[in-house]
C-alpha positions as a Markdown table, in Angstrom:
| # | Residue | x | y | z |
|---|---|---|---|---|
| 1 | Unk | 0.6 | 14.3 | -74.5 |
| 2 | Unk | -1.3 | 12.6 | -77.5 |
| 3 | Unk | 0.9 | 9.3 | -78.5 |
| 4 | Unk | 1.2 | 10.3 | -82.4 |
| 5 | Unk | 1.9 | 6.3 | -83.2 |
| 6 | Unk | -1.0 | 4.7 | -81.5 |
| 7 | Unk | -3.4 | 7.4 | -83.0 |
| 8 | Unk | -2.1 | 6.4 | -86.4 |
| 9 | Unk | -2.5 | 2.8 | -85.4 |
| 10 | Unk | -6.0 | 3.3 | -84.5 |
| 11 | Unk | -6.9 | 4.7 | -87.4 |
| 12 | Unk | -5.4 | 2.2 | -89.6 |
| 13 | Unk | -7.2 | -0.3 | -87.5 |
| 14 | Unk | -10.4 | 1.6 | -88.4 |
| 15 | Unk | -9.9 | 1.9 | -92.2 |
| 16 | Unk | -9.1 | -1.8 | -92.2 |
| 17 | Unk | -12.1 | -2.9 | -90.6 |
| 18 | Unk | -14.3 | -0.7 | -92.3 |
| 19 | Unk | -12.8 | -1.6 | -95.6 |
| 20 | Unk | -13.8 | -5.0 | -94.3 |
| 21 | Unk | -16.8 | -4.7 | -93.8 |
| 22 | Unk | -17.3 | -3.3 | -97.6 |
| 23 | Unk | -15.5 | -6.4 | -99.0 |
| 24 | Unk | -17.7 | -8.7 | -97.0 |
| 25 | Unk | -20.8 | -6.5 | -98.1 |
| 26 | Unk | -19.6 | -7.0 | -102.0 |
| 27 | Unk | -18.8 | -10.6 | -101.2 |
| 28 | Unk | -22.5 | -11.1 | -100.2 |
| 29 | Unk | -23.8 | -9.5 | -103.0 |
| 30 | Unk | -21.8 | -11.5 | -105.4 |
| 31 | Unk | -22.4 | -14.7 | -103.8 |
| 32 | Unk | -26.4 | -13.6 | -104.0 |
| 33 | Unk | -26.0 | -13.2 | -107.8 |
| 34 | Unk | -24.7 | -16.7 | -107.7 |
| 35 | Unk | -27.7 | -18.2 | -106.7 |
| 36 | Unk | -30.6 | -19.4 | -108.2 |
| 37 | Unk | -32.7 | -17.8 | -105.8 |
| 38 | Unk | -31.7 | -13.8 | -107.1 |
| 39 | Unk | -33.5 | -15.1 | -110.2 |
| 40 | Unk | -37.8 | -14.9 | -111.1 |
| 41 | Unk | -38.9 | -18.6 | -110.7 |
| 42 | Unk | -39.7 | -18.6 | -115.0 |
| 43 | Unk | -36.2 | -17.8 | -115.5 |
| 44 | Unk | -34.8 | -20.5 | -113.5 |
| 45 | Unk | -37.1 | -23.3 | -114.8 |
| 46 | Unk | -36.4 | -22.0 | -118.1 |
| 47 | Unk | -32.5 | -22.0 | -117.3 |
| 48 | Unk | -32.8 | -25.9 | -115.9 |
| 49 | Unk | -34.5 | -26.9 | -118.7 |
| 50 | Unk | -31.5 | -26.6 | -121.0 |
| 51 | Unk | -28.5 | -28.5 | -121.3 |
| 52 | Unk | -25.4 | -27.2 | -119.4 |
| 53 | Unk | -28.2 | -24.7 | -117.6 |
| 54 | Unk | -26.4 | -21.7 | -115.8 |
| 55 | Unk | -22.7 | -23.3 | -116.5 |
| 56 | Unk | -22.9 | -22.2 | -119.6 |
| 57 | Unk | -23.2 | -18.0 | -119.1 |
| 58 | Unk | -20.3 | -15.8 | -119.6 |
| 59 | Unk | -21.6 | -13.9 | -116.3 |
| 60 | Unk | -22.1 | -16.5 | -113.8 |
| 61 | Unk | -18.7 | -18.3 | -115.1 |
| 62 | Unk | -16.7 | -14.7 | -114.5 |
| 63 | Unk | -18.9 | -14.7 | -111.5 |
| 64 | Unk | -17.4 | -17.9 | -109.4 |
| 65 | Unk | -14.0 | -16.8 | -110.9 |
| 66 | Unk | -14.8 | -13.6 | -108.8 |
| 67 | Unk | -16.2 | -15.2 | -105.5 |
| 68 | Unk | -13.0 | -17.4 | -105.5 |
| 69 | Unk | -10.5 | -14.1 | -106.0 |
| 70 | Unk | -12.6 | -12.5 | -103.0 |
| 71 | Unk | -12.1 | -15.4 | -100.9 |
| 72 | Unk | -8.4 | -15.5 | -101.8 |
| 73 | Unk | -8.1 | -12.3 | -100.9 |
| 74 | Unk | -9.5 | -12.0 | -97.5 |
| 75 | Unk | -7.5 | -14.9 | -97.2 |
| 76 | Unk | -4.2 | -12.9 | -97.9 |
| 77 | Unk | -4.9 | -9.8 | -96.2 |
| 78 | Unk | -7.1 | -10.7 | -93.0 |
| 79 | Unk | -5.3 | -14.1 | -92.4 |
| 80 | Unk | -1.9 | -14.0 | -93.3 |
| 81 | Unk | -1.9 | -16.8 | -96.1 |
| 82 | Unk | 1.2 | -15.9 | -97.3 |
| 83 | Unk | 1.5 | -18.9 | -99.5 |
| 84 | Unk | -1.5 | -17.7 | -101.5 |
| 85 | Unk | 0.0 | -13.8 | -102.4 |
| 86 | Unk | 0.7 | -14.5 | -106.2 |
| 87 | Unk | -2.2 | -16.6 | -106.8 |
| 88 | Unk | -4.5 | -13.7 | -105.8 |
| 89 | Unk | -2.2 | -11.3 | -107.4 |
| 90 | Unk | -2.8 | -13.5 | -110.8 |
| 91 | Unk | -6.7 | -13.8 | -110.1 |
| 92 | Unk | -6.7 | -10.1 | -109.9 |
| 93 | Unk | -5.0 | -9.3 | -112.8 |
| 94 | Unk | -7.4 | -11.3 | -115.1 |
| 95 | Unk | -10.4 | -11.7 | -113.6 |
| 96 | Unk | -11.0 | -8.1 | -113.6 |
| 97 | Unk | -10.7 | -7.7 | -117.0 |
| 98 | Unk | -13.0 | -10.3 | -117.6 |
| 99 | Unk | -15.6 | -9.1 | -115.3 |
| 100 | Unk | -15.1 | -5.5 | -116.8 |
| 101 | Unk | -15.9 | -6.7 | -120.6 |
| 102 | Unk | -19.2 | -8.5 | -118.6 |
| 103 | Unk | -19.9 | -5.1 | -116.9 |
| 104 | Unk | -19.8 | -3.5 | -120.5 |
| 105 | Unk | -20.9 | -6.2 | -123.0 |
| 106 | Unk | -24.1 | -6.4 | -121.0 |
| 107 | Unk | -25.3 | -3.1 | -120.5 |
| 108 | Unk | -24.3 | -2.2 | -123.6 |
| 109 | Unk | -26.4 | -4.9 | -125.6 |
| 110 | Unk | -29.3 | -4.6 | -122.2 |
| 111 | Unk | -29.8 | -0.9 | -123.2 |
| 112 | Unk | -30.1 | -1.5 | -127.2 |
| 113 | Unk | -32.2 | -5.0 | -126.4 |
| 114 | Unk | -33.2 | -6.8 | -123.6 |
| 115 | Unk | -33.8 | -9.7 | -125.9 |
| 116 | Unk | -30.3 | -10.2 | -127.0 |
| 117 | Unk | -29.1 | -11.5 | -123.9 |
| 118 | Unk | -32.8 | -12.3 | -121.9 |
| 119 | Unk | -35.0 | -15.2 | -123.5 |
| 120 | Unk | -37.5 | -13.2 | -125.8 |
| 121 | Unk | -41.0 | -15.1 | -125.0 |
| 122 | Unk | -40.0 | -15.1 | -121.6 |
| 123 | Unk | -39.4 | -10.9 | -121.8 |
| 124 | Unk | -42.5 | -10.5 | -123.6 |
| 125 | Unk | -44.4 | -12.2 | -121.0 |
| 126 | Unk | -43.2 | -9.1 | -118.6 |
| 127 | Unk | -41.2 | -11.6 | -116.3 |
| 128 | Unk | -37.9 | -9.3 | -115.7 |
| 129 | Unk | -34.9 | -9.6 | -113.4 |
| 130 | Unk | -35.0 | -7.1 | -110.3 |
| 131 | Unk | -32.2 | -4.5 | -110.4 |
| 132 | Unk | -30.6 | -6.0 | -107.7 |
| 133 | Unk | -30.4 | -9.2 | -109.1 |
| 134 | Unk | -28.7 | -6.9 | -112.2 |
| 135 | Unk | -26.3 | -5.3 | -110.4 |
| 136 | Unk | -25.2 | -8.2 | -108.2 |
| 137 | Unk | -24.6 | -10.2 | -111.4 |
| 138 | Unk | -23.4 | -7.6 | -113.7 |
| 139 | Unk | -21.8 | -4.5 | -112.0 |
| 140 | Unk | -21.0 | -5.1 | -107.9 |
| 141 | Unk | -18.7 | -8.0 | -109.0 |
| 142 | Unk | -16.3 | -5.6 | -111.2 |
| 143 | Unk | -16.6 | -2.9 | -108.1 |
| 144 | Unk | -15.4 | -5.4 | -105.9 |
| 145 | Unk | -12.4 | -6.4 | -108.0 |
| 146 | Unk | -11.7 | -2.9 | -108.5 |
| 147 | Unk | -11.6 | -2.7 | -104.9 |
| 148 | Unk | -9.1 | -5.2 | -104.2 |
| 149 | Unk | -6.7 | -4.0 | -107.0 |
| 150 | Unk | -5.9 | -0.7 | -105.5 |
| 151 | Unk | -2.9 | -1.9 | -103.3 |
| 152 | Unk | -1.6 | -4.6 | -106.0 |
| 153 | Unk | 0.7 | -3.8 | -108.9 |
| 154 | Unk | -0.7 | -5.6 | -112.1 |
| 155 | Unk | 2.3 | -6.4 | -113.9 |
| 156 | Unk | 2.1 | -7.4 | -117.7 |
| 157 | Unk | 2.7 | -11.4 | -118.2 |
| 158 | Unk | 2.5 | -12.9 | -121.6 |
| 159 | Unk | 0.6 | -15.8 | -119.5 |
| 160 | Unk | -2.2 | -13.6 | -118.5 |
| 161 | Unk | -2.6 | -12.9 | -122.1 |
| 162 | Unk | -2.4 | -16.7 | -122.9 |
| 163 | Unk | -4.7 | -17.2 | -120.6 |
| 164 | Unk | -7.8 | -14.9 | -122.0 |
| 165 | Unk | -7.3 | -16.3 | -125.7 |
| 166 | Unk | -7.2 | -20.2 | -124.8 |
| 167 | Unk | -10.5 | -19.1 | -122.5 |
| 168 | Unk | -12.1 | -17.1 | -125.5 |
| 169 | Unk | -11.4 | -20.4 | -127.6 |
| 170 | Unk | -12.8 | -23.0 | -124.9 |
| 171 | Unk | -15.8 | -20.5 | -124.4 |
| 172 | Unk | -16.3 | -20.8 | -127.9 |
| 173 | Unk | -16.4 | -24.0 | -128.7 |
| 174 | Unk | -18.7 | -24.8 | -125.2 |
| 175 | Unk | -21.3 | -22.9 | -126.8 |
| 176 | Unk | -21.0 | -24.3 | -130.3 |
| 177 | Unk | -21.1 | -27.7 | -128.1 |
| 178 | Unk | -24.1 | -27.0 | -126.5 |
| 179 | Unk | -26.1 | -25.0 | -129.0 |
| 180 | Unk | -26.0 | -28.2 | -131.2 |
| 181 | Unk | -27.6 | -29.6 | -127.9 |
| 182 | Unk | -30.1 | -27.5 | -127.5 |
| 183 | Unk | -30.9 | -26.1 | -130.6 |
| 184 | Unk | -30.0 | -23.0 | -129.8 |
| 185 | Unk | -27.0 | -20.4 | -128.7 |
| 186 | Unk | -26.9 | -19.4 | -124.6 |
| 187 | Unk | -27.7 | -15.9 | -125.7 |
| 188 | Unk | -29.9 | -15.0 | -128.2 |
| 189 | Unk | -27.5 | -12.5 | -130.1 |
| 190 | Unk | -25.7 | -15.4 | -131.2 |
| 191 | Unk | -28.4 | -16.7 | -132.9 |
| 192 | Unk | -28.8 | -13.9 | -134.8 |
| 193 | Unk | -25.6 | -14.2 | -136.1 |
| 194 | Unk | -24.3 | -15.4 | -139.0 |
| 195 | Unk | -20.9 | -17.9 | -138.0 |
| 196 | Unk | -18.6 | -15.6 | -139.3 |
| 197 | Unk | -20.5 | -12.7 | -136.5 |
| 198 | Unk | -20.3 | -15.2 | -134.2 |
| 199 | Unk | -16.2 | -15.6 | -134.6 |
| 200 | Unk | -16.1 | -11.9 | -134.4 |
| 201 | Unk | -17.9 | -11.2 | -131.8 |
| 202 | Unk | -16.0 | -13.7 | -130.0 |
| 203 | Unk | -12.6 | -12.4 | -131.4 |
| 204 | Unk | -13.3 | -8.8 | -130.4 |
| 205 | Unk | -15.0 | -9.6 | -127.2 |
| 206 | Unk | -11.1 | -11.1 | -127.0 |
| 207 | Unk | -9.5 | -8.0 | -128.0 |
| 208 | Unk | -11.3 | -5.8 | -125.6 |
| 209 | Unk | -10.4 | -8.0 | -122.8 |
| 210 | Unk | -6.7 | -7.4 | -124.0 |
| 211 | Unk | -7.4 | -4.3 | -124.1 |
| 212 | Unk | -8.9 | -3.3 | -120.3 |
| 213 | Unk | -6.2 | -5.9 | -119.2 |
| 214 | Unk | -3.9 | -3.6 | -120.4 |
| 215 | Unk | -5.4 | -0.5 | -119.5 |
| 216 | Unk | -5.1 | -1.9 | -115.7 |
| 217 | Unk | -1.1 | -2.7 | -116.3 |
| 218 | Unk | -0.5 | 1.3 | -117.6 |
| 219 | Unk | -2.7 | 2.3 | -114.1 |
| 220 | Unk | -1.1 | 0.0 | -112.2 |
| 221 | Unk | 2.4 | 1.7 | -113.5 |
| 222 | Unk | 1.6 | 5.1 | -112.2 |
| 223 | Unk | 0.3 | 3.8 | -108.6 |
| 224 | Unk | 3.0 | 5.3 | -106.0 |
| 225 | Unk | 1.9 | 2.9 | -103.3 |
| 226 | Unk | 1.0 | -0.7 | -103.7 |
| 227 | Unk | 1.4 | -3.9 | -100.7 |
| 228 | Unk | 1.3 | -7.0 | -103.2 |
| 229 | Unk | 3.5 | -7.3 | -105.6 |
| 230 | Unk | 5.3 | -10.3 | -107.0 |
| 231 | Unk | 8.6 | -8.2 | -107.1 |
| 232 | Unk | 8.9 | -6.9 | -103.2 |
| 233 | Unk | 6.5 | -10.0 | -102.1 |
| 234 | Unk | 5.6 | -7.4 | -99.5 |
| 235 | Unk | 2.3 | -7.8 | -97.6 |
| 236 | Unk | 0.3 | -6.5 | -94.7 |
| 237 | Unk | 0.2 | -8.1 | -91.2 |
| 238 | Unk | -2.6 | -6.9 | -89.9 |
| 239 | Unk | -5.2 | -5.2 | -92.1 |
């Protein structure tokens, strides 16, 4: 006779470990587009030859602010840190927005013009980034993050919301900071514009942020089935 629970066991065991094995496979590629190494050797002379060098790009900011939420979260679910359940449920909730408006905001602008977010000379010299350098710095960090909200209700908090203008504002004024540096913006789209594009672009880059953050909130609504949540504080044991 075929023991219904242990089968259903097993299998959860399964999922759990395969899942594991996708998160550590997204992991690694996020961590890869952190280095300095997933870049052509122009780019990266070219990147510590200015002041603030890679610190100062949207994506490789949103990018450690994703390699920390990953770790967090293998920390929750394979490890039982319990203490660490609404940090990672906060990490979640606005890191993925942020990565989603990197996802977007670069292949968007990539597609019109390499040149407004790649160095021109060094683009018209034909040194390019390889595609999995791309993806691992501008797509597989939102898929993982996508990932790991599936079991987590995203609840709406006027801190979360606090939290993306004060980060639009300090991002701001970094760059202003450093372009008077260097004599020039971190991406070259914001040297083509005038201050008041540059405010704009900055103030609706903030609004579409807003915006997929609360997208997430009205999905996370409809889920049926979620594990972390700071409400029921409920978690999985072994996954």
């Amino acid at each position: 006779m075929i023991n219904t629970e242990s089968s259903l066991n097993s299998l959860f065991v399964g999922v759990k470990y395969k899942i594991l094995v996708l998160r550590s496979l997204l992991l690694s590629l996020c961590i890869y587009g952190c280095l300095d190494y997933c870049l052509p050797q122009e780019i990266r002379d070219y990147i510590a030859s200015v002041h603030g060098g890679k610190y100062l790009y949207l994506t490789n900011m949103c990018l450690y602010f994703t390699v920390g939420t990953l770790v967090v979260g293998m920390s929750v679910r394979y490890f039982s840190c319990k203490g660490l359940v609404v940090s990672y449920i906060n990490l979640v909730s606005v890191v993925l927005p942020l990565e989603l408006l990197v996802t977007v905001l670069f292949w968007t602008l990539f597609l019109i013009d390499p040149t407004l977010v790649r160095d021109k000379d060094l683009y018209e010299q034909g040194v390019r980034v390889d595609l999995l350098s791309d993806l691992s710095m501008h797509l597989f960090p939102f898929i993982a993050l996508l990932l790991e909200q599936y079991d987590i209700k995203i609840v709406r908090e006027k801190s979360h919301v606090l939290f993306f203008s004060i980060f639009c504002v300090f991002y701001f004024l970094l760059c202003l900071a450093f372009s008077r540096a260097n004599g020039f913006w971190v991406y070259p789209i914001l040297d083509k514009l005038s201050p008041v594009g540059k405010i704009m672009l900055f103030a609706f880059s903030n609004l579409f942020v807003v915006a997929f953050y609360e997208l997430f909130v009205f999905l996370s609504s409809k889920k049926t089935f979620f594990i972390f949540s700071k409400d029921s504080k409920r978690e999985i044991e072994k996954k």
